[in-house]
Structures are given as structure tokens and as C-alpha cells.
N, C-alpha and C positions, 0 to 999 in steps of 0.2 A: 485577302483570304482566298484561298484555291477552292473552286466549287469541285472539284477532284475531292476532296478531304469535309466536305460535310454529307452527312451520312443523314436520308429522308427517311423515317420511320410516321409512318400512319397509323399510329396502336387504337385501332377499332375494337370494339368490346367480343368482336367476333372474328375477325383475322385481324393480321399483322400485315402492313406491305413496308417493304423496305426495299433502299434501291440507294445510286448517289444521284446526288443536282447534278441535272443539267446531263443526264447518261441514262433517257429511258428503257435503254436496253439491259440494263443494270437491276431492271425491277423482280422483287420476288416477293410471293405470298402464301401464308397458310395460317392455319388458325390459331387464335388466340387464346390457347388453352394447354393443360395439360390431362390426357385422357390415360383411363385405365379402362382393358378390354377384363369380360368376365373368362375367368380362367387363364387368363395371360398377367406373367408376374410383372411384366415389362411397362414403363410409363414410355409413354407415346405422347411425345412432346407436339404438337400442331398437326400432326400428321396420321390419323387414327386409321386412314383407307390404307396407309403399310400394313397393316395386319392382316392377318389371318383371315380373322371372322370381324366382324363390328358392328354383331350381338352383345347387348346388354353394354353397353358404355358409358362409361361414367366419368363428367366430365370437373376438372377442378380452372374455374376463370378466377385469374385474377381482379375482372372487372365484377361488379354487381352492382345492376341498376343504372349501368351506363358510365359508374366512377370507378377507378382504380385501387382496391383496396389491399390488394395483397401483394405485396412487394417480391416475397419471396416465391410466389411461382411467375410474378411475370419478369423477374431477373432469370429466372430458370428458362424461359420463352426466349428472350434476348441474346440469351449467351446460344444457345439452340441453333437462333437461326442468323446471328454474324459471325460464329463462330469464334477463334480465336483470332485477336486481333490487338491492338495497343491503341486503345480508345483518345489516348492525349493528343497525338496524330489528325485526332477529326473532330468537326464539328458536328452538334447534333438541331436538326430540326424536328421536333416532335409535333405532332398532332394533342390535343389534349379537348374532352367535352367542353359543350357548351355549359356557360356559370361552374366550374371546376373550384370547387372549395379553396380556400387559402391553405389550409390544414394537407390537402392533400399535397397542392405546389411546393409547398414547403418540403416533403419527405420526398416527390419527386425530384426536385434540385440538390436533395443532399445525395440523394444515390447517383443523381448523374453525374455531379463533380466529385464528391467522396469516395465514391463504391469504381464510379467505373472511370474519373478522372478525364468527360472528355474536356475538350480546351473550350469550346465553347457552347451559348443554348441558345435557341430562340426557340418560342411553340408560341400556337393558334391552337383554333378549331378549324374542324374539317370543312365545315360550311364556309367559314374565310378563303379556303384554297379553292373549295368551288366556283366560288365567284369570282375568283382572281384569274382561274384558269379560265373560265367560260368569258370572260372580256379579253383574255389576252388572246385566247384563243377563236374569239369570233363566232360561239358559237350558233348565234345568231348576229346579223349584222347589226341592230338596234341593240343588244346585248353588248355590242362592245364598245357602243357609243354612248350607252348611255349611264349617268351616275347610279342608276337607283335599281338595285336586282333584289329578287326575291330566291332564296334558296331553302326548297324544301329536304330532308335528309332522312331518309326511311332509312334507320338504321338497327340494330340489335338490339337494345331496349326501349327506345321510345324512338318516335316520329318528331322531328323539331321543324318548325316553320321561321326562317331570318331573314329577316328585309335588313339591307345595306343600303347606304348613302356613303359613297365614294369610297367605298371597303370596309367602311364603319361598324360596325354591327349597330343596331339599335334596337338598346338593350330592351326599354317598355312594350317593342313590340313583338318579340319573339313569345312565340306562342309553344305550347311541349301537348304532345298526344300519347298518353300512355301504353300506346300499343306498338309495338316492333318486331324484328323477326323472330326473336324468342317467344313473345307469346301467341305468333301465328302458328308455329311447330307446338308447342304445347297445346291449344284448344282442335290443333288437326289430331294429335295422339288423343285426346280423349273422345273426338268426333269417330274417328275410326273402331279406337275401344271398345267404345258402347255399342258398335253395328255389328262388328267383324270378329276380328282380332285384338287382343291384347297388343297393344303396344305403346303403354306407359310407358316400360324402361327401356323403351327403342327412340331414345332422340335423334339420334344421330340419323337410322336411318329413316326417322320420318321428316326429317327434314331436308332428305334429297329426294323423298318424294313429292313435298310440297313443292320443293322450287322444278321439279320437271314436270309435274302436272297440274299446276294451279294458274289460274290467270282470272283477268278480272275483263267481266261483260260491258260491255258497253249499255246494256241495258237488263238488270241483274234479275226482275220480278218474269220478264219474259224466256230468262233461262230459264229459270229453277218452270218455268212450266211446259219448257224443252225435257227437264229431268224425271216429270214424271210420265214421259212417255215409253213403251216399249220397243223393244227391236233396232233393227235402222233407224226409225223417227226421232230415238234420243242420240242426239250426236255429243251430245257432252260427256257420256258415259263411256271410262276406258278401264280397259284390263289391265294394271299393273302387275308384273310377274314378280316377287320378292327374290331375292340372292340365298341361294341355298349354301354357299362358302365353301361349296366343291365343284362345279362345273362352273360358276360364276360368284362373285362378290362384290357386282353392282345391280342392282335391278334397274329395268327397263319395263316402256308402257309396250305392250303384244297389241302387236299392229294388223296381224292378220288369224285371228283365232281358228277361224274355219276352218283354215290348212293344216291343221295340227290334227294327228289320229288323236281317239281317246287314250291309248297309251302314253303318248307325250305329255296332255294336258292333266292326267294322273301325276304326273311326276314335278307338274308344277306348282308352287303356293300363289294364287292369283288372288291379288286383292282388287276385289270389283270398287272402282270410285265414281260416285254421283255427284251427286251436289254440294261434295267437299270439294271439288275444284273450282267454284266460285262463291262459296258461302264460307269458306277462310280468310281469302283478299279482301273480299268485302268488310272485314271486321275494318279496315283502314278506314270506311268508306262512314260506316255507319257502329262505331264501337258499342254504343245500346246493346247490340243484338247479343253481346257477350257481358251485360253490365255493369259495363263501365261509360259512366255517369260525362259522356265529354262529347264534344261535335270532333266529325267526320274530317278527312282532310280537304276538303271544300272549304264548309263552311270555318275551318281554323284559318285556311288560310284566309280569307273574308277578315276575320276579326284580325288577324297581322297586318293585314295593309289600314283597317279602318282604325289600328291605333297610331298609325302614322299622319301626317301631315299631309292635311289634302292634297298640296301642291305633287306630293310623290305619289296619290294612287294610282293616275293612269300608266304613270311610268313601273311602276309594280308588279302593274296588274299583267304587263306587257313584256314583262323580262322576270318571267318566273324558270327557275332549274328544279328539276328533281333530280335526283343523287340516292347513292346508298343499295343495299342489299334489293330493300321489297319493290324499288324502282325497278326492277327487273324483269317484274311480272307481265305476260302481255297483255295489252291492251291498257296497260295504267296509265300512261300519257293522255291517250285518247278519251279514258274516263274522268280524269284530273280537269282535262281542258271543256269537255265536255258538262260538268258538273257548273262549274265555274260560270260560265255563259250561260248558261239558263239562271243562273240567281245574280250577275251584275251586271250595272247597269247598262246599255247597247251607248253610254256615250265613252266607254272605255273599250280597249282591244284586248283581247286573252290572247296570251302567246307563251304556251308551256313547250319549254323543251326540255329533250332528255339526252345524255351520251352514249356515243356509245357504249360505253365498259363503264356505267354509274357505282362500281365498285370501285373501282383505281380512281376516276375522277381527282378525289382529291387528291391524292398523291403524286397525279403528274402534275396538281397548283403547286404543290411546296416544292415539284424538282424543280421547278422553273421558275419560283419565286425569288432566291438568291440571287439570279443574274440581274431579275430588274429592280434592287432596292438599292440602297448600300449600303450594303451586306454588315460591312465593319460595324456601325451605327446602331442595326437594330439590335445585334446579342450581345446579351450576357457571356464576359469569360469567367475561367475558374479563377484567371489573378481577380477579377471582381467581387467573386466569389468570396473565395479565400478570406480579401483584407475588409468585405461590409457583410458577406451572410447573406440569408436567404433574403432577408426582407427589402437588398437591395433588387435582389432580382424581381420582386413583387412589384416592386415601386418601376422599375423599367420595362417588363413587358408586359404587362397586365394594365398600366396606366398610361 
């Protein structure tokens, strides 16, 4: 089978990346959704910054809660962003959640061989590709030597922690944090809400203000009392300038306020941010503080490796990946590895790493997964298809 003709899709609950094996130049991404702006009649398939304005947005995902429910806007997403093409031609590698229902696999295999008729399937999870890519790719040298990795996955609805044995997933140990990028942008709109500005039905763009001015402390209780100082002495505190959707329709943090006459600074909507940029990342850290009733990503990760087999903790504890959107944040590596070492024990090593682009990660595992398997072997075709039904394909890649 031609790695030319299988087609890599990563359908994350919040982008889409697509691209072909083995051709990372090939990659492309936007989100996983279908938006409607207010007062525009137009649906705005992944791409809601085309607009005009991107006020008042309102978004329709196919995913909810991390799973795939709506068939008919994420065919609508599909067809968007491969265009026209003649699906039988290619194979498909799909990304697909962690513990993915039977009931869903079932409706996803009938659209992919019924609806869009490609020739052939194989899917994982994203967390698979992670660690696939991160040993193939070296991204530590003990990471690629060794069998047993730990992949954490900050992603759009929840946080997942998966320890692997020789690619394996192991299932009793994966642990789930119900907190993800979705609900760090919702508790930042009602954190700003209640101080500032109304910005409930501004998701969208509270969530390009979280990811450009949020980061996580290395040591969180002595910021927040950096926050409550004035002038110069709070250096956590920045000026965000909002997008007014006629001179500009991105906001940006205002780096040098001084210079600006009072006529300029009249003319701008400037939302002052404190301790919202480290007391939203920390929801990761410490989810209580928002309650919900679960341990932090520290101590989860703790209870993942200690429901493994001794023999694999030091090896664990020492080839941990983070991945996914809220990896992004700075300083989260440093606080991850950081946290970690003060509560285990000094006869194990902490060794957290992160990639560069923790958003694509898994995407370039699955483009570079077909070259080193064979290929033929692992998928499902639609003649498979066709003459046993879904439940054959249940029975092949999922067991």
C-alpha cells in the first residue's frame, strides 16, 4: 500500500490536523467545529478569524465530552477541509479518544466505508501516536530505549494520564482529570465577568486571551502575592488591549502603556489582567479550587504509575511526555517535573519532557507510523467491510 494515498487525520475535539504519511509538509489545521458569528448569516466551517468581527460566537462541535457525537457537522468539517476528492483512492488513519465506545466505532466505520467509501481504516488514540513518535523520534535518549513511557495529554475536555508497555496502553492504569481547555476558557470568562467585562458569550475570544497570557508559576502562592502589589512591583499584571473589528481583529497584551497620549488610550477597550494568569492554569494543578472533587496533574500522575507494576515505576517515572493544547502553557513542564520530585521517592529519576509543537505531536506519530509497521496487516478494508460488518472491524483493531 502507497503511503502517498493514506490520508492522517487527528480529529481532536478542538482542531482537526490533516496531512498525508510520511509527507509532513503536507500538514494542515483548523478547528473542529462549525461557527456562527452574531449578525453574519454565513457558517464558518473551522475558520471563525475569516470574519469580520468574532463577537458573540457561537460554536456547534461535533465532539461533546471528548466523544464524537454528531456525525453530521463533523462530515460537514471533513468535506471543508479535504475538499473534493474520491475517498476509495486512500486510506484512512484516524485518531479516535481514549475508551471510545463500541456504539460510537460502529457509526464511525459505517460513515467511513458507506458515506465516504475509503479503501481502507486503521485508528488509535492520540496518546498511542505520542509515544510512538517520541521513541522513534528520540525525543529523549532513555525515551527511545526504553519500553515503558508515560504520556500525559492536556487536551479539549479532559486531561488523560497513559503509561505504555512496549506501545501497549495499560488499560487499569490510565487515569482521566476532568479538566481541559474548554473548561480553562469557561472558568477565565466568568473569572473576568464578575471583575471587568461581560464576557460570557465571548468564547472564542477569551480563549486567545488565555492561551497568550496565561502561564503557570513555578511557584504559584508566591505569585499571587507578586499580584497584590502595586505599580512596577506587580510584574504579573498586563494590559490587554481588546480588538475593536475596525483598526484591528486580534487583540494584543500593550507592552508599553506610558507612550501612549490619553487620546490613544481613550480609544482603547483595555482589559487589566491579574491573577487570572496564573490562577486558571493552576486549575490543572489543583482542580479543588474550582470543585472539582479530583487530584491535580502531579499527584494523578502518581496514582498512574503506582497502579502499575513495580518493576515499571522507575522506568515511568523517567520517560514521562506531555502533549496536547494546555502543554503549551509556559512554565508547565518546569512545574510538572517540579511537583513530581518533591512527592516521589529520590530512589527514582523525574524526566518530563515536552515538544516542540505539543499540538501536532500526535500527528506527525500517525504520519510516520505506516512506514514502520506493515501497514497491509494492521487495517481494516472496505472488501472486509463489506463481506463481515463492523463488528469485524471491532474484533481487529481494537483487540
Amino acid at each position: 500500500m502507497s503511503h502517498l494515498k493514506t490520508l492522517v487525520i487527528d480529529n481532536g475535539s478542538d482542531r482537526i490536523k490533516w496531512g498525508y504519511a510520511g509527507k509532513p509538509d503536507t500538514y494542515r489545521s483548523h478547528g473542529n467545529y462549525v461557527a456562527k458569528v452574531k449578525g453574519d448569516r454565513k457558517n464558518y466551517v473551522g475558520d471563525v478569524e475569516t470574519a469580520r468581527s468574532q463577537a458573540g460566537v457561537w460554536f456547534r462541535r461535533p465532539h461533546d465530552r471528548g466523544y464524537p457525537i454528531n456525525w453530521d457537522a463533523q462530515k460537514e468539517i471533513w468535506d471543508y477541509a479535504l475538499g473534493e476528492f474520491d475517498a476509495r483512492e486512500f486510506q484512512l488513519l484516524l485518531t479516535e479518544p481514549i475508551f471510545n465506545p463500541n456504539s460510537v466505532r460502529k457509526v464511525q466505520a459505517e460513515i467511513i466505508f458507506e458515506d465516504y467509501a475509503f479503501d481502507a481504516l486503521y485508528t488509535a488514540s492520540a496518546p498511542f501516536f505520542s509515544a510512538f513518535q517520541g521513541k522513534k523520534a528520540g525525543i529523549t535518549e532513555n525515551f527511545a530505549k526504553s519500553p515503558c513511557h508515560l504520556v500525559v495529554d492536556c487536551g479539549f475536555s479532559f486531561t488523560h494520564v497513559v503509561p505504555f508497555f512496549d506501545l501497549q496502553k495499560i488499560n487499569y492504569g490510565i487515569k482521566r482529570i476532568d479538566v481541559g481547555g474548554r473548561f480553562l476558557t469557561n472558568a477565565m470568562k466568568e473569572a473576568i465577568s464578575f471583575r471587568q467585562l461581560n464576557l460570557l458569550e465571548e468564547t472564542y475570544l477569551t480563549n486567545l486571551i488565555k492561551e497568550k497570557c496565561c502561564y503557570v508559576p513555578i511557584d504559584f502562592y508566591k505569585e499571587l502575592q507578586v499580584c497584590k502589589k502595586k505599580g512596577p512591583l506587580n510584574t504579573v499584571a498586563v494590559d490587554y488591549v481588546l480588538p475593536d473589528y475596525v483598526n484591528h481583529n486580534v487583540g494584543y497584551i500593550l507592552e508599553d502603556k506610558a507612550s501612549l497620549s490619553a487620546e490613544e488610550r481613550a480609544k482603547m477597550q483595555i482589559l487589566r489582567l491579574n491573577n487570572e494568569r496564573i490562577s486558571i492554569p493552576e486549575i490543572l494543578f489543583n482542580p479543588k479550587n474550582e470543585g472539582i472533587n479530583q487530584a491535580g496533574i502531579a499527584e494523578t500522575i502518581i496514582q498512574s504509575v503506582e497502579s502499575c507494576h513495580p518493576d515499571m515505576h522507575a522506568a515511568l517515572y523517567n520517560n514521562i511526555l506531555l502533549t496536547g493544547g494546555s502543554a503549551c502553557f509556559r512554565g508547565f513542564r518546569d512545574r510538572v517535573e517540579l511537583e513530581l520530585r518533591s512527592v516521589v521517592s529520590s530512589r527514582y529519576q523525574v524526566n518530563v519532557s515536552i515538544p516542540e509543537d505539543p499540538v501536532r505531536y500526535a500527528w506527525d506519530g500517525a504520519s510516520n507510523f505506516p512506514e514502520a509497521v506493515d501497514w497491509s496487516k494492521c487495517v481494516v478494508t472496505r472488501k472486509d467491510y463489506e463481506e463481515t460488518g463492523s463488528l469485524y472491524c471491532l474484533r481487529k483493531l481494537y483487540n
